[in-house]
N, C-alpha and C positions, 0 to 999 in steps of 0.2 A: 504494500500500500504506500502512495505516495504521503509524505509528511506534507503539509503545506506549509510555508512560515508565515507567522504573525505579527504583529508590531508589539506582542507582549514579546515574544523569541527575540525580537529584537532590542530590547529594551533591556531584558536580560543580558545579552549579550554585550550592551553597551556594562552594566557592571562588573560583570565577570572580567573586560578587557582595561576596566579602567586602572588609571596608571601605568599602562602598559603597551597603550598604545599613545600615540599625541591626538589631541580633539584641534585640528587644523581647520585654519582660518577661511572666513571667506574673502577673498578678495579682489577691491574692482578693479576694472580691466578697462578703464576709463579712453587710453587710447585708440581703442578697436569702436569703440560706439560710435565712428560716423561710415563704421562698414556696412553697417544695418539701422540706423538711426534708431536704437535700440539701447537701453542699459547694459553694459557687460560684465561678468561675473565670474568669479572663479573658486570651484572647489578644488585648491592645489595636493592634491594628495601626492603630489611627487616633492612634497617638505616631509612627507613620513619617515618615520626611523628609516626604514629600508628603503625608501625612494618611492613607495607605492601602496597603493591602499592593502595591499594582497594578504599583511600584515596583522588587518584586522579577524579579516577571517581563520587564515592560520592561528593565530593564538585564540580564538575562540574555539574552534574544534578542538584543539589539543587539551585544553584545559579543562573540557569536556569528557574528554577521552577515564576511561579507569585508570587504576594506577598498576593494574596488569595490562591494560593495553599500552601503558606509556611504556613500562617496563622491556615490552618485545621492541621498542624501537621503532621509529615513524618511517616512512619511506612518502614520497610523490614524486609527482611528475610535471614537467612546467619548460617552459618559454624561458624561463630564469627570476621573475619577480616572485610568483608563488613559492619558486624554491628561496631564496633570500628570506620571504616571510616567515617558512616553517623553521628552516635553518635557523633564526633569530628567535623564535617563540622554543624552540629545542635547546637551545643553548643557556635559554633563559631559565627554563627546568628542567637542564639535565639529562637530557634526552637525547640517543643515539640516531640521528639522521641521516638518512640517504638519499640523494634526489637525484632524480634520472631527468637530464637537460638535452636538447637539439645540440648537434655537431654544430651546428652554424649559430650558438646562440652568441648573442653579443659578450665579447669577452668581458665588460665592467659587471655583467652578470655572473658569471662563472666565477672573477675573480672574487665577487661578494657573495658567493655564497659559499665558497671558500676558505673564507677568512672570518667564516661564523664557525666553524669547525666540522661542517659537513663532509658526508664524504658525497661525491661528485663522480657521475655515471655519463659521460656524452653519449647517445646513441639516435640514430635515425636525424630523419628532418621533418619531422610533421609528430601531430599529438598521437596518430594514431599506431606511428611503431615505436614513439615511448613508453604509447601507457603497455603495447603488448613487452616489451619490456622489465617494465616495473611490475607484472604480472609475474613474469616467471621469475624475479628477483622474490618478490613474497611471498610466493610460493615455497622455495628454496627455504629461504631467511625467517618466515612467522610475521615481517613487519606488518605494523598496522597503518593502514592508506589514510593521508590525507590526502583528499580530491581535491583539482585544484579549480571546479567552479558544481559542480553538481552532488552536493551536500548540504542537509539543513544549518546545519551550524555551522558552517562554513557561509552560506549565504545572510543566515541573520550578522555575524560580526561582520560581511562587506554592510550589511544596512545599517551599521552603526552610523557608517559616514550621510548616509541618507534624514536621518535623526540628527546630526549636525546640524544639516542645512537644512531643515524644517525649524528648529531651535534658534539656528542665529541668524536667518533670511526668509521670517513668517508670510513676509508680503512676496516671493518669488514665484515669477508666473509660468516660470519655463524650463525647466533644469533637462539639461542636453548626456547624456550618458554614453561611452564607449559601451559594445555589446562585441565579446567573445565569447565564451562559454554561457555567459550568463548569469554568474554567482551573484557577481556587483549589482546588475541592472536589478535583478531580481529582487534581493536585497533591498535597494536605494529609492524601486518603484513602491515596493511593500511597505518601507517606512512610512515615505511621502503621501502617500494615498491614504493611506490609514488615519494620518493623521492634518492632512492638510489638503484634500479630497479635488479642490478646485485648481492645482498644481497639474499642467502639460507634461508629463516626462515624454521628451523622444529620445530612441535610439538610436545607434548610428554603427554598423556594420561596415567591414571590407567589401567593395563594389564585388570582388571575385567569390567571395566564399559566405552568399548570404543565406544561413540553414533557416536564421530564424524570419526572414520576411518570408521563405518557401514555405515552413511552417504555420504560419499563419496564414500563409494561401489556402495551402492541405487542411489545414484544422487542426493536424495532430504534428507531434514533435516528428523531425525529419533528418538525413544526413545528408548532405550535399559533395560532392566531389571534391578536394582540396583546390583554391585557385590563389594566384599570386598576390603581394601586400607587404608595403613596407611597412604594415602596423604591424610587426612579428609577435606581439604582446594577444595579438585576434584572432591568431592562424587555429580555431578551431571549426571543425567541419559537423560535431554532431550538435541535435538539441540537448539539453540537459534535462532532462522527465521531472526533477524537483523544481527545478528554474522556468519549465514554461507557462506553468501553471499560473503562475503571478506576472509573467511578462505579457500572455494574454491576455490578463485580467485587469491588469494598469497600463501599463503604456500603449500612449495615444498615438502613437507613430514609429515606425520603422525604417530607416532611413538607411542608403547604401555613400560612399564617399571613395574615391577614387584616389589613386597615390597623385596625380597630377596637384590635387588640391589638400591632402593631408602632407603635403613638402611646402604650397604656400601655406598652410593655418600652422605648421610648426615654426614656421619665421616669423609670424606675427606673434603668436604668444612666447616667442623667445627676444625678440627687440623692440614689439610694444609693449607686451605682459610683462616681461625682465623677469618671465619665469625660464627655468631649463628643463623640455619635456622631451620625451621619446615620443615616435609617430603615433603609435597607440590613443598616448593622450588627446593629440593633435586633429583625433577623427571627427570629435562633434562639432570645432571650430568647421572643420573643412567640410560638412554637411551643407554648415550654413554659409559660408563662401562659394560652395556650388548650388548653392539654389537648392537643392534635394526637401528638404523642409522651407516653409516661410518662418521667417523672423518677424514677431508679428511689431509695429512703428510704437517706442513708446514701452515694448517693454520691459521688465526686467528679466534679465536671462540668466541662468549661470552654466558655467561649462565643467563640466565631472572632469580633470586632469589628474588622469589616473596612475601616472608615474613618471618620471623622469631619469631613469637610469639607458644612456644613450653613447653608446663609443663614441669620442671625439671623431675617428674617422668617418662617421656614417655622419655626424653633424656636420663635419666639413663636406663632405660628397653633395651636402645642397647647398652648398652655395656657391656664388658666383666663380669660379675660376678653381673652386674645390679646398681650398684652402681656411683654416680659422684663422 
């Protein structure tokens, strides 16, 4: 049976993580508002301990977890932010981690998950011959899976951040969300709607690899073919069964974004925002810079900036002449 989450799960979750996560700022994006003659806003989740929101969730499930399931040792699998967050929430109690990461994953991810005392598996290039992977790792080993977006507890502590921005941005009309797996959007929709009902959440997908707009075509959760994205933080291909349930149910939009305009929306919130984001974050700017949603004149918007951990070479690769 599927669990559904709640805004009490969520709630919960926000004390279970408190002091142990940062409760991060909102902040305006005043520059950008004559892009859309609109307010601009920012939930910078890439000021987090580990650069990204992923943090939340990982130490919400874990702490969750029995003290025989901590005991066998945690294992996931991840793009690299998920693993940095379990890696940090493990290290913090004690716990033996192993996280199975993409051969191509960005090396400041590798080197941070690391230098949390993980031990670090590169295999495959997509989620889908990691997690077969970290399957036959746990199999082997006894470790116990954190999921790294299709998990109840997992998805209430990403809603924490969503419970933020209903807390310290009551009048906000529009809060714009990165969508890979799903945990976060899930999460951040559940909050929000539960508790501040007349709030717009759209979503914002890789143009190539859109399961969950197919999914709501179909009705039911779906898997789509792998397709290319410099958001490497989104490269997931399945629905997530806990996650769609609440993403059908609250958000008002499904949006797709293209890397042509996720390499402009990362230049504007890195030299007008004077935030440093990775392309992931960069997707729901670049929605509303391609037109894919309207920005409706007037109002207040905020943008979910879901992390910031970004090789200097791949920063440099957008810009002018390739060079920082």
């Amino acid at each position: 049976m599927v669990r559904i989450v709640g805004l009490s799960d969520i709630q919960k979750a926000a004390e279970r993580i408190a002091g142990k996560v940062r409760h991060t700022p909102i902040l305006r994006g005043d520059k950008l508002d004559s892009l859309f003659g609109a307010e601009v806003y920012f939930k910078p989740e890439n000021l987090q301990i580990t650069g990204s929101f992923k943090i939340r969730g990982a130490t919400n499930k874990i702490l969750s977890l029995s003290e025989e399931d901590r005991a066998k040792g945690i294992i996931a699998s991840s793009s690299g932010n998920h693993a940095q967050g379990v890696a940090y929430a493990a290290k913090m109690l004690g716990i033996k981690a192993t996280l199975v990461l993409p051969e191509n994953a960005p090396q400041s991810k590798i080197d941070g998950t690391k230098a949390l005392g993980a031990e670090v598996i590169l295999y495959g290039f997509d989620s889908i011959q990691r997690y077969k992977k970290l399957y036959e790792i746990q199999d082997e080993k006894g470790y116990t899976l954190v999921h790294s977006y299709n998990d109840p507890e997992l998805i209430a502590g990403q809603g924490t951040s969503g419970l933020e921005i209903a807390q310290d941005m009551p009048d906000v009309d529009t809060v714009v969300v990165p969508l890979g797996g799903g945990g976060l959007l899930a999460g951040v929709a559940a909050a929000l709607k539960e508790s501040r009902p007349s709030v717009r959440i759209v979503a914002v997908e890789p143009a190539g690899i859109q399961r969950y707009a197919e999914s709501r075509k179909a009705g039911h959760p779906v898997e789509v073919p792998m397709g290319e994205t410099l958001a490497d933080g989104l490269m997931i291909t399945k629905t997530g069964e806990f996650n769609y349930p609440l993403i059908d149910k609250y958000v008002d939009e499904i949006v797709p974004a293209s890397d042509e305009f996720i390499k402009k929306a990362l230049l504007e919130i890195i030299f007008k925002g004077k935030l440093l984001v990775e392309p992931s974050a960069a997707i729901g700017l670049a929605a509303a810079l391609e037109g894919t949603f309207k920005v409706k004149p007037g109002e207040k918007i905020c943008f979910f900036l879901s992390g910031g951990n970004i090789d200097p070479d791949k920063l440099a690769s957008f810009l002018p002449g390739g060079k920082l």
